[in-house]
N, C-alpha and C positions, 0 to 999 in steps of 0.2 A: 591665500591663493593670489597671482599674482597676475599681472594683465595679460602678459603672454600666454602662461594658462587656463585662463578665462577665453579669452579668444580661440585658442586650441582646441578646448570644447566646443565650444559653438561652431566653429567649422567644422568640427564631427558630428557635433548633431545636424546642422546643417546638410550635409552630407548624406545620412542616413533618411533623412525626411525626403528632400529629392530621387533618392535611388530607387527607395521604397513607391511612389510616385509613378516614376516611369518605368518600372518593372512591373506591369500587368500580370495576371495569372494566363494562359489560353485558354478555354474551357471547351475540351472533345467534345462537338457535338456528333453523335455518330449515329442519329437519325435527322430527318427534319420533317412538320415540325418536332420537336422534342416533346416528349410526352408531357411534362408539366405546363406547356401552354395550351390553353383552352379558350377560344374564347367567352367572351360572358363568363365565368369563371375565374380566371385566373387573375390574382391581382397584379397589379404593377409593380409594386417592390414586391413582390416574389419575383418576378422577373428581376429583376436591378441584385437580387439576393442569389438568386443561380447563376446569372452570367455574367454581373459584376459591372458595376455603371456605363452606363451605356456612350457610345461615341458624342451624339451628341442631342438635344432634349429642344423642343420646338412647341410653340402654343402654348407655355406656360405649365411647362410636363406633362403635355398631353400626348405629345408625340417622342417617342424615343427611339433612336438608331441605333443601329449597331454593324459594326465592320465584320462582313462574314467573306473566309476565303476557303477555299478547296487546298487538304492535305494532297500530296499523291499518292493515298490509297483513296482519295473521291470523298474522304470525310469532311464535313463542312465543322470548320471553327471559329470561332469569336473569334475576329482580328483584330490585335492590338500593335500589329506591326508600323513602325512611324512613317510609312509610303504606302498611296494606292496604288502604288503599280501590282503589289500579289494579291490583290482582295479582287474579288469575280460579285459580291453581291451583299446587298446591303437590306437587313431583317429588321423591318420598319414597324414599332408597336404604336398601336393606337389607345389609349386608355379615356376614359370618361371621367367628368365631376367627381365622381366616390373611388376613382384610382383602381377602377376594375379592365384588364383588357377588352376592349370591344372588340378589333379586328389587329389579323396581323397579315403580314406578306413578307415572301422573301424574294426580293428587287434582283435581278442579273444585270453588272452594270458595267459587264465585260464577260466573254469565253474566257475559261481557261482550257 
């Protein structure tokens, strides 16, 4: 194999790992809250496992965000969109020591 296609590859995988990345799933939430959250009950990676890592993690993974915006049919979804400008509200988890949900909220940080 030869440098050129050594290198070749690696910008392909290269490629692949990045796309992979930034291509988020959305995940329909078409209640809220959604029924698998509970508090006192529900753990935290169960959460981080249905709606897929959260925006962003505060207090030492105690607090996890997550980017929520309104479809136009009123349905709220995980936003993984790269601007706040379409996101209307942000579903702020609280967990404790043993990684169980204690409280959650969902924050309106604009109308839509």
């Amino acid at each position: 194999m030869g440098v050129h296609e050594t290198r070749r590859i690696g910008r392909g995988l290269a490629c692949l790992i990045l796309g992979a990345c930034a291509s988020k799933p959305t995940f329909p939430m078409r209640e809220f809250p959604p029924s698998f959250l509970v508090d006192g009950k529900t753990l935290c990676a169960d959460v981080i496992v249905q709606l897929g890592e959260p925006n962003k993690r505060f207090e030492g993974e105690r607090l996890l965000t997550y980017r929520i915006q309104k479809d136009d049919q009123g349905r709220l979804l995980v936003g993984f969109g790269r601007s706040w400008e379409t996101l209307t509200h942000s579903l702020v988890i609280k967990c404790d020591g043993s990684g169980l949900v204690v409280r959650h909220a969902l924050i309106a940080i604009k109308e839509n």
